[in-house]
KEVEXLUM-784114 format. One line per field, with one value per residue (C-alpha): residue in one letter; x, y, z. Coordinates in nm, 2 decimals, decimal comma. Each point is the difference from the previous one (the first is absolute). Layout:
! KEVEXLUM-784114
aa = [A;...]
px = [X;...]
py = [Y;...]
pz = [Z;...]
END
This chain:
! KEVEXLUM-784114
aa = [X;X;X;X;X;X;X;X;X;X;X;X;X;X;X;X;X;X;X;X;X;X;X;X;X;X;X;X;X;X;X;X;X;X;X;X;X;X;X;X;X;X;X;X;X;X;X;X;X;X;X;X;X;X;X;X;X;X;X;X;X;X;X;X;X;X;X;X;X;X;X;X;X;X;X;X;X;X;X;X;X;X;X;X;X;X;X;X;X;X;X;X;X;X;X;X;X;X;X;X;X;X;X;X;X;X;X;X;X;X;X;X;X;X;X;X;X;X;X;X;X;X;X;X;X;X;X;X;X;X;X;X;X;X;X;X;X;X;X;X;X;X;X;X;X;X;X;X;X;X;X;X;X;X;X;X;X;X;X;X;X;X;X;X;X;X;X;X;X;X;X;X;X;X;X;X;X;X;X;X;X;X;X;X;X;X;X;X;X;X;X;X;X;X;X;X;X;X;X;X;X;X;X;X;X;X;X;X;X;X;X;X;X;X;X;X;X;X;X;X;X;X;X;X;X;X;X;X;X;X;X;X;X;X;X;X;X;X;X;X;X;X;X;X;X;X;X;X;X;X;X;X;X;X;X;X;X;X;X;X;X;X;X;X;X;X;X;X;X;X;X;X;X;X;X;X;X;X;X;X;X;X;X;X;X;X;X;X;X;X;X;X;X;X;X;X;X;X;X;X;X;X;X;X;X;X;X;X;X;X;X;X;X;X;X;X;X;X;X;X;X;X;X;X;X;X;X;X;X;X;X;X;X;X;X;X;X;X;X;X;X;X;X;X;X;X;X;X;X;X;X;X;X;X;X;X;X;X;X;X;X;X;X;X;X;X;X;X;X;X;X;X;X;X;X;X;X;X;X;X;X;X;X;X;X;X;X;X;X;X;X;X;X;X;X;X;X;X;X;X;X;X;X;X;X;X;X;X;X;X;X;X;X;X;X;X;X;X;X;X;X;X;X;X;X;X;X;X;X;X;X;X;X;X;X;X;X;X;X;X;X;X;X;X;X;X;X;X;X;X;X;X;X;X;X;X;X;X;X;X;X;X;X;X;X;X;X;X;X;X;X;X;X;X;X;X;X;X;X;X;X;X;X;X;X;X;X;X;X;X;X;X;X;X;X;X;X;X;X;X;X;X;X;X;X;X;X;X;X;X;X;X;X;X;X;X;X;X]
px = [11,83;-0,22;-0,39;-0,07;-0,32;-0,03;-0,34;-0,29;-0,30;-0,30;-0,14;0,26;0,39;0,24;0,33;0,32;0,20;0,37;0,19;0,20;-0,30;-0,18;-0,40;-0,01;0,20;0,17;-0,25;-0,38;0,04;-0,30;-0,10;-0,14;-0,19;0,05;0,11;-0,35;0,06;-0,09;0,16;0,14;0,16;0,09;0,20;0,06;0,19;-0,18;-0,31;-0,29;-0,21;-0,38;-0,27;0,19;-0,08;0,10;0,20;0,07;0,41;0,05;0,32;0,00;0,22;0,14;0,14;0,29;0,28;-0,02;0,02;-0,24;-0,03;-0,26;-0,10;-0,17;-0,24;-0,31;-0,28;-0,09;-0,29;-0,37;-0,21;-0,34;-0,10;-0,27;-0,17;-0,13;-0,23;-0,19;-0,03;-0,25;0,23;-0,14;0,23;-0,18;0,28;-0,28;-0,15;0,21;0,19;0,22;-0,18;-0,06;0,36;0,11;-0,21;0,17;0,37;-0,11;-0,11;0,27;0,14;0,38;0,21;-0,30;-0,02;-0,31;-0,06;-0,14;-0,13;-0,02;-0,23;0,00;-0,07;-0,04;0,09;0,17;0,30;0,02;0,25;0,21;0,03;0,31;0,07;-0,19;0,05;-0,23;-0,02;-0,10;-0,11;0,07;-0,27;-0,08;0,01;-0,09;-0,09;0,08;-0,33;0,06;-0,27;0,27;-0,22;-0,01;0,34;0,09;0,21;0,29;0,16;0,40;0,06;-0,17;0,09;0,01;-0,18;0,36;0,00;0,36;0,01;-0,13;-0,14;0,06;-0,23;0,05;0,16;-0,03;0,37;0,18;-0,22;-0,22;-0,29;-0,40;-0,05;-0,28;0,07;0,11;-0,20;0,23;0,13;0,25;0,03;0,13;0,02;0,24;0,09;-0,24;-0,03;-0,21;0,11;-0,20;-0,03;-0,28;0,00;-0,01;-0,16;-0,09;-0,19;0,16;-0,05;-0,35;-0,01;0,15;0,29;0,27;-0,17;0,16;0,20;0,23;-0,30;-0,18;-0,33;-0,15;0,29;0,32;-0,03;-0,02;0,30;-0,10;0,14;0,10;0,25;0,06;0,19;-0,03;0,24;0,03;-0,18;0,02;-0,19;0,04;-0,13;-0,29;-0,03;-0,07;-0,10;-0,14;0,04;-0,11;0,36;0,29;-0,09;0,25;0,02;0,18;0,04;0,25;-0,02;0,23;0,10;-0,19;-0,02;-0,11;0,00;-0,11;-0,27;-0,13;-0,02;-0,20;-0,11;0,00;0,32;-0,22;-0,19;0,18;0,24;-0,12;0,35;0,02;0,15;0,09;0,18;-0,02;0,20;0,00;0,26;0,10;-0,17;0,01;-0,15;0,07;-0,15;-0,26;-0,09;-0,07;-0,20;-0,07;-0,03;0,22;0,32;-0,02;0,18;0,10;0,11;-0,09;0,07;-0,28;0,08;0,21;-0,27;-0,04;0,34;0,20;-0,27;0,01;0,35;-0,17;0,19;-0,08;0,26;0,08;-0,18;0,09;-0,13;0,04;-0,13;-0,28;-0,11;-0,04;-0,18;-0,07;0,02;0,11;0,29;0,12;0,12;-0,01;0,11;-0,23;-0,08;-0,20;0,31;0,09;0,10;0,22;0,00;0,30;0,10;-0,18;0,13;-0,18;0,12;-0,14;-0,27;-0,09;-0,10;-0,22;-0,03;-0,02;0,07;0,30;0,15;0,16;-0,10;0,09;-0,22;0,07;-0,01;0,11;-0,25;-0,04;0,27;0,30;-0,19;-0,01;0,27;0,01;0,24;0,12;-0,17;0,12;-0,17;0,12;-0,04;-0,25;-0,13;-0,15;-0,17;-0,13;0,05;0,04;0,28;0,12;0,12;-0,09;0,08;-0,14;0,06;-0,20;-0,36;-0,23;-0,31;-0,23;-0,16;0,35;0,19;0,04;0,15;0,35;0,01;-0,02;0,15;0,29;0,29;0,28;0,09;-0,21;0,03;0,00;-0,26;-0,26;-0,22;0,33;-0,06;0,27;0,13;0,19;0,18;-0,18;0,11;-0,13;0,19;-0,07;-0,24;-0,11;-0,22;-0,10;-0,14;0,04;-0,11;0,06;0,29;0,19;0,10;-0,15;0,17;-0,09;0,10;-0,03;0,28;-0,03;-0,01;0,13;-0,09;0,24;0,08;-0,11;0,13;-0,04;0,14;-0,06;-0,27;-0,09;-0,26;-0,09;-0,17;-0,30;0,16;-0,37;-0,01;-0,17;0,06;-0,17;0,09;0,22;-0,10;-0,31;0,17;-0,03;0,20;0,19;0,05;-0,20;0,28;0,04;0,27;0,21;0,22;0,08;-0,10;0,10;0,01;0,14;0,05;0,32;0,06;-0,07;0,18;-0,05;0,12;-0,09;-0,24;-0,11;-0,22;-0,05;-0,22;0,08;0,02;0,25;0,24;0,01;0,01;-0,12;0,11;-0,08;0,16;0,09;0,26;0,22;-0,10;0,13;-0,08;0,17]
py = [9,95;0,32;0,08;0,32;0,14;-0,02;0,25;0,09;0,10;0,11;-0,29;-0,27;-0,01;-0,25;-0,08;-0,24;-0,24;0,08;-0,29;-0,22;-0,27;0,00;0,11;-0,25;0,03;-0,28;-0,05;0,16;0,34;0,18;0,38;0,23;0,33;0,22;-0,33;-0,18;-0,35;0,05;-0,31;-0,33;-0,09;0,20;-0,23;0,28;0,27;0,21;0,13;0,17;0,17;0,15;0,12;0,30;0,36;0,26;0,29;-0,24;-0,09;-0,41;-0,18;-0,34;-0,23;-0,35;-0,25;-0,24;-0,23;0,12;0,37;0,25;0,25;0,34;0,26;0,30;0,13;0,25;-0,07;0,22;0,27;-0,03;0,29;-0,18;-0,38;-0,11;-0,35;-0,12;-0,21;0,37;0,05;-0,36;-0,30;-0,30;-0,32;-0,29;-0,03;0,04;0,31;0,31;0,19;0,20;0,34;-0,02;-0,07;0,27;0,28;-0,13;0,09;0,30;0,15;-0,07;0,34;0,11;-0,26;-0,19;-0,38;-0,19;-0,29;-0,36;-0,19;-0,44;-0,13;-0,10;0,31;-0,05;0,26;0,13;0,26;0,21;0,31;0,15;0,38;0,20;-0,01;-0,22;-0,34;-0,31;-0,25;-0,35;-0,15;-0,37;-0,16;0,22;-0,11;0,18;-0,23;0,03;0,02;-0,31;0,27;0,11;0,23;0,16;0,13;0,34;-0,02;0,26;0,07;-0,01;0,30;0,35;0,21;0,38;0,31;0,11;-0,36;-0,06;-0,11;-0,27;-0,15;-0,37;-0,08;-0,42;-0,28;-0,36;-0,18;0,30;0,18;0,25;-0,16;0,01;-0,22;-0,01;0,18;-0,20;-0,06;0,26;0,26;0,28;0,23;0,32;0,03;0,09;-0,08;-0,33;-0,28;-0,34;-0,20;-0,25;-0,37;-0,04;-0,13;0,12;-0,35;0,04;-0,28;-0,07;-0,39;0,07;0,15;-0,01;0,22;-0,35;-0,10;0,04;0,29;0,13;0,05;0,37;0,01;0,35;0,14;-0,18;-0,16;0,23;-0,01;-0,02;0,28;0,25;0,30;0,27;0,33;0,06;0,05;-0,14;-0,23;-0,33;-0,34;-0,15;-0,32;-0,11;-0,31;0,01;-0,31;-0,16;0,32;-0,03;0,06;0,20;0,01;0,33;0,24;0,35;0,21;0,34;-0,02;0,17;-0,07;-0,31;-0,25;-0,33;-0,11;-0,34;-0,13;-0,33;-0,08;-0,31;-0,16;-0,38;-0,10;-0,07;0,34;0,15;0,30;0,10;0,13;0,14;0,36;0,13;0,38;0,18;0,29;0,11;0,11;0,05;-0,39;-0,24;-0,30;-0,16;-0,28;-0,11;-0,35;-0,09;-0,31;0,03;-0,18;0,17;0,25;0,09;0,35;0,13;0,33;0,19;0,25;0,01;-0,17;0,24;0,26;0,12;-0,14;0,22;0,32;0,07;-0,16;-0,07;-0,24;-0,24;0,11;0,01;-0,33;-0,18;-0,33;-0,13;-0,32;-0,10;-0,37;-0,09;-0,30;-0,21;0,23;-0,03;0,26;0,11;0,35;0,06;0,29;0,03;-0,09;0,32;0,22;0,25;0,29;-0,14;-0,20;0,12;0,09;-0,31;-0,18;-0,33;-0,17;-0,19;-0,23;-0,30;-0,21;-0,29;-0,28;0,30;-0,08;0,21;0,22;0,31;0,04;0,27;-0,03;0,24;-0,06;0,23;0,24;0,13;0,30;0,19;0,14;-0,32;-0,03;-0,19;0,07;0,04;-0,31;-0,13;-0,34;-0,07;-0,23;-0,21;-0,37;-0,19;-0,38;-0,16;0,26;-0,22;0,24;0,30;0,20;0,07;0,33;-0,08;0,27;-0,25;0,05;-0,18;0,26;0,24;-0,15;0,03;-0,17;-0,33;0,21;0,00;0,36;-0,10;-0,36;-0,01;-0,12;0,23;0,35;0,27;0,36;0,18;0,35;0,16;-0,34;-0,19;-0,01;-0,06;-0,14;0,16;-0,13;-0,27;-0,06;-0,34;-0,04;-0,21;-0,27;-0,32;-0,18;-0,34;-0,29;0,13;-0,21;0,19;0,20;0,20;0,28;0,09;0,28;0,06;0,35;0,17;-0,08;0,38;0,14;-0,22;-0,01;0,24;-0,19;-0,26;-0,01;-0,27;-0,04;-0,24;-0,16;-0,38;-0,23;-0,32;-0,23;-0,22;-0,36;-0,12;0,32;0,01;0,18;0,26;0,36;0,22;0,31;0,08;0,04;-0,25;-0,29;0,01;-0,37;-0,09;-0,02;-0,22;0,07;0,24;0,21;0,32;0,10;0,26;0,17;0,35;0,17;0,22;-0,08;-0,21;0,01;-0,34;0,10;-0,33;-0,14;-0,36;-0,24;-0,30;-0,34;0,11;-0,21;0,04;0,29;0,28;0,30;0,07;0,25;0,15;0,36;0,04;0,32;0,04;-0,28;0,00;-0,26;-0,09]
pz = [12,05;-0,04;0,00;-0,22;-0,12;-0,36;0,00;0,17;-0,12;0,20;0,12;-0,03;-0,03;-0,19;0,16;-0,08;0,23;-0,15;-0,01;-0,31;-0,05;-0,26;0,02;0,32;0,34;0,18;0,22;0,05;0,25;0,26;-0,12;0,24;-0,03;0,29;0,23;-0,14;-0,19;-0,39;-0,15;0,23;-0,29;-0,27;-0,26;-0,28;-0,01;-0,14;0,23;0,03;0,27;-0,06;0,21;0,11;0,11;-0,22;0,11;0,26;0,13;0,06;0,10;-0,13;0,16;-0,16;0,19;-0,19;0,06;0,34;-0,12;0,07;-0,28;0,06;-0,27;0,07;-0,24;-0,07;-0,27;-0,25;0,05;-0,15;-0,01;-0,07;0,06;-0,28;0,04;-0,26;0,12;0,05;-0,37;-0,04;-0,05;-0,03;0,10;-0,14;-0,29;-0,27;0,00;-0,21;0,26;-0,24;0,00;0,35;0,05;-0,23;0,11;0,39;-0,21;-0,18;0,28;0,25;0,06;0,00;0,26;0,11;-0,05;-0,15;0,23;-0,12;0,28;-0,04;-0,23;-0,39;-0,23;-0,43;-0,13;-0,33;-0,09;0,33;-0,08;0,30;0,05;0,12;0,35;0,11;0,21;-0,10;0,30;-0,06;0,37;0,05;-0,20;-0,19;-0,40;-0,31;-0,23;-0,41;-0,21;-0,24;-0,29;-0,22;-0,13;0,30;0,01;-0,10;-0,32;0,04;-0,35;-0,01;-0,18;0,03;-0,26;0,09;-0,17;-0,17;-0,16;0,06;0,36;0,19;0,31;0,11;0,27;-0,06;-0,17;-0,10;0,06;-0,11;-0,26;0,07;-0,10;0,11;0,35;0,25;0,30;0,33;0,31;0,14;-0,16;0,07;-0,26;-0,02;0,37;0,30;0,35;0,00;0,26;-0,04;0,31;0,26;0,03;-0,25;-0,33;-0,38;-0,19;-0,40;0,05;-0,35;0,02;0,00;-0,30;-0,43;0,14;-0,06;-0,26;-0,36;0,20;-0,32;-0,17;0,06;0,06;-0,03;0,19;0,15;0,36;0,30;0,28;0,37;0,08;-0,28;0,13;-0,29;-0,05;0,41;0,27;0,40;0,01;0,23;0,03;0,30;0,17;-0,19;-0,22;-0,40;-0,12;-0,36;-0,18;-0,39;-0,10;0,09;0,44;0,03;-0,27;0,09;-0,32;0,00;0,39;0,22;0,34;0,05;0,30;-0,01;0,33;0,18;-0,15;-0,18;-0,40;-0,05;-0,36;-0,07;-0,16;-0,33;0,00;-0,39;0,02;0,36;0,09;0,36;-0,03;-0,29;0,04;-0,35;-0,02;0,40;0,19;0,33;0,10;0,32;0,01;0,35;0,14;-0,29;-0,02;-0,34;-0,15;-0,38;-0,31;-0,18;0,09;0,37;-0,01;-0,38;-0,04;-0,34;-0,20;-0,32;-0,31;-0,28;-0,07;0,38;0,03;-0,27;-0,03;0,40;0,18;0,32;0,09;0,36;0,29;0,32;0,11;0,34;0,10;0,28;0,23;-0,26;-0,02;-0,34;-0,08;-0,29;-0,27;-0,36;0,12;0,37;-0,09;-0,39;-0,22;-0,36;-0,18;-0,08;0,11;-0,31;0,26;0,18;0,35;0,19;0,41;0,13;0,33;0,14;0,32;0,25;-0,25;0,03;-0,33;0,04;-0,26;-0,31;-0,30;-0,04;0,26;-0,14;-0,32;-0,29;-0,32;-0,32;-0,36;-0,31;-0,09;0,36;-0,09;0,12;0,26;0,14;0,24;0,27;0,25;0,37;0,14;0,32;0,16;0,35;0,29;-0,21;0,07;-0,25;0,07;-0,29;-0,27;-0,29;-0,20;0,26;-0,21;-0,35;-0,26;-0,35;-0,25;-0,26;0,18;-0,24;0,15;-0,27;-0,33;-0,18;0,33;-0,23;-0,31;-0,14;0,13;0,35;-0,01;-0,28;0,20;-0,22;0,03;-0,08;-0,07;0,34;-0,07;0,17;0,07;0,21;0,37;0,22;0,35;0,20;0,39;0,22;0,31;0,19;0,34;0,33;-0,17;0,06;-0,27;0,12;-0,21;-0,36;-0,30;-0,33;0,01;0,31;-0,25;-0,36;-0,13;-0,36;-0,16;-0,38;-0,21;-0,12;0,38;0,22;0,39;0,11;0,37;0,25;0,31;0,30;0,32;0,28;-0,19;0,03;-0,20;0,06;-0,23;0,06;-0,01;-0,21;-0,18;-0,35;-0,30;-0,15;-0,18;0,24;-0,24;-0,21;-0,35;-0,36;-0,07;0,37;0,10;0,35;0,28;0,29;0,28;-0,23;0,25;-0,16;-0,40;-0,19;-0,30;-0,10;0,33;-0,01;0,38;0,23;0,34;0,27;0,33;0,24;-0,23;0,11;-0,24;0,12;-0,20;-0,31;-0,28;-0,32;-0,05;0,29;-0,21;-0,34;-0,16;-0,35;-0,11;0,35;0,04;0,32;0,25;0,36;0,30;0,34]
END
């Protein structure tokens, strides 16, 4: 066992407990900070430490199966300190903080850090500036106007004066289409840092933001926190909660961390995904615990006209000791993925009670730039997750998703509109209490998935498990305690692959190339 510092910031610091477990240790552990107790019992391992002095070295100390572990560690710098409770903020949770609150950001100067102290502030879209550090105290909340009209309105495209190029400064679910701007917004920015123990609420429930949600109203919804065309940048141990749609929206981001904090939307809030990486590169995300109503991590890559016009595909993406619970999907790829989703490791998770666990969704018509490969889950525990894993080339999403296009079962010409899947890896897994399906592999005649590979993986099946429909495509029969489906995959390799409570056949296998177990 190890204790490493993950980052530290100016005021606060994030740091991992390295062991195999996954997101929780054996047993709850004491931190220290220079010899003082922080936490009695720390039961993640994942964790955080505020209140600190910048410029400032720390050792924190964790105490652990009889181990004592130390890391030594100085905070970032900060030129100026601005509070800004100095520029007239009123915390009643009523009254319209948002100019006061963005005149505090505007005027934050190079390396300082805008500081929020407790209380309830409304406001609207607050924009960040480059480096910069916003500071949420304990308490503190910024509240979500629920005035639509309100919002800024930021348009997707902005054409340039030599009318040929173009802008894209948002997007609604993979077009780059007109949407109100978030209650936080980092746009065109670099080396930015939201941290503290306070909390981001849209206060959505409040308002028409679930309300006929696929249906656009003056502009598309907001995010809670929209991240566009900007680079280092980290959020670290806050809490988003009830955003109006999408809670975590990074667009063409690079070098982005994620870090220890909380996503939490009721598990009926529509399409309120946790994070959703468009394009970035260069991410971590360690540590999150995720609560949505819809996928809790998806990672994205535009639908075909982003997708095909620029490449930028989503890479280089760890994940690592997240807790995702009760989401439609635990760690999902698509569907909105036209350039590409490829280099992406995940280890240590833990899945809780999601609908599916690792879950790839594509359809025809995303393109040949969409090519998924190089994924690699590891060390992952699912309880609950009603099909673990699931790769549906057939994705009924989009007005045509119900088509002939999309859904015809025979071949089809492979051209310029074909996506394809490449490897996937899934090693040292245990899936416990499965109802639908352990494994739903379903493939494109015309471009079969290329290879699936799983080792020392086991799945258990709910003994009072129900049916229902393992992937999201037309005229699949609902499944109940079917082991391992699948349907053109050119090969599949078991290595210590245990199923157990299945019901019918073990394997079944359509179009099914070389096939190898022990």
């Amino acid at each position: 066992m190890n204790l490493s510092l993950i980052r530290s910031m100016t005021r606060s610091a994030v740091f991992e407990l390295e062991n195999d477990l996954c997101y929780r240790p054996a047993h709850p552990f004491i931190v220290t900070l220079n010899g003082r107790t922080v936490y009695e019992a720390c039961q993640t391992n994942v964790f955080s430490l505020f209140s600190l002095l910048p410029g400032t070295e720390y050792t924190v100390g964790v105490q652990a199966e009889g181990e004592s572990l130390t890391c030594t560690f100085t905070t970032e710098a900060e030129t100026f300190f601005v509070d800004a409770s100095r520029y007239g903020l009123v915390a009643d949770g009523t009254t319209d903080n948002t100019l006061k609150l963005q005149a505090a950001l505007s005027t934050c100067p190079k390396g300082g850090t805008v500081y929020v102290p407790a209380g309830r502030y409304r406001t609207c879209s607050l924009f960040m500036k480059s480096c910069t550090t916003l500071y949420l105290e304990k308490g503190a909340v910024l509240l979500g106007d629920n005035d639509r009209t309100h919002y800024p309105i930021l348009p997707g495209v902005i054409p340039s004066e030599n009318e040929v190029d173009e802008y894209y400064l948002t997007g609604w679910e993979g077009n780059p289409l007109s949407s109100f701007a978030g209650l936080l917004n980092i746009t065109q920015v670099h080396d930015v840092v939201v941290t503290g123990e306070g909390t981001l609420d849209c206060d959505a429930e409040n308002g028409d933001w679930w309300v006929t949600p696929k249906i656009k109203r003056i502009a598309w919804r907001p995010r809670a926190v929209a991240m566009v065309d900007s680079e280092n940048i980290c959020l670290h141990g806050i809490t988003v909660q009830n955003s109006y749609s999408w809670t975590i929206h990074p667009i063409f981001v690079k070098h982005l961390d994620l870090l220890n904090f909380n996503i939490n939307n009721p598990y009926n809030a529509p399409n309120t995904d946790g994070i959703d990486p468009e394009s970035c590169e260069y991410i971590r995300i360690i540590g999150v615990n995720i609560h949505v109503g819809d996928d809790c991590i998806a990672m994205k890559a535009s639908k075909v006209f982003l997708g095909m016009k620029l490449k930028k595909s989503c890479e280089h993406t760890v994940i690592r000791n997240c807790l995702l619970d009760k989401g439609h999907g635990g760690i999902v790829i698509g569907s909105e993925m036209s350039g590409g989703v490829k280099d992406m490791v995940v280890t240590q998770c833990l899945m809780d009670h999601t609908d599916r666990g690792l879950r790839v969704k594509t359809r025809r018509g995303r393109g040949n730039t969409a090519v998924i490969d190089g994924l690699v889950f590891r060390n992952v525990e699912m309880r609950g997750v009603k099909a673990p894993f699931v790769i549906n080339m057939f994705y009924f999403c989009d007005p045509d998703g119900h088509g002939p296009y999309v859904q015809c079962r025979d071949a089809m010409p492979v051209d310029e509109y074909t996506p394809k899947l490449g490897s996937l890896t899934m090693e040292d897994i245990v899936a416990t209490d499965a109802q639908f399906a352990g494994c739903y592999f379903d493939g494109l005649p015309e471009q079969p998935i290329e290879r699936v590979t799983m080792k020392n993986v086991t799945i258990t099946f709910d003994p009072n498990a129900k049916e229902g429909q393992a992937a999201m495509a037309d005229n699949r029969p609902l499944v109940k305690k079917l082991a391992i489906y699948a349907e053109n995959v050119r090969e599949i390799d078991l290595h210590n692959v245990k199923i157990e409570g299945y019901e019918g056949e073990r394997l079944h296998f359509a179009n099914v190339g070389h096939f190898e177990e022990d």
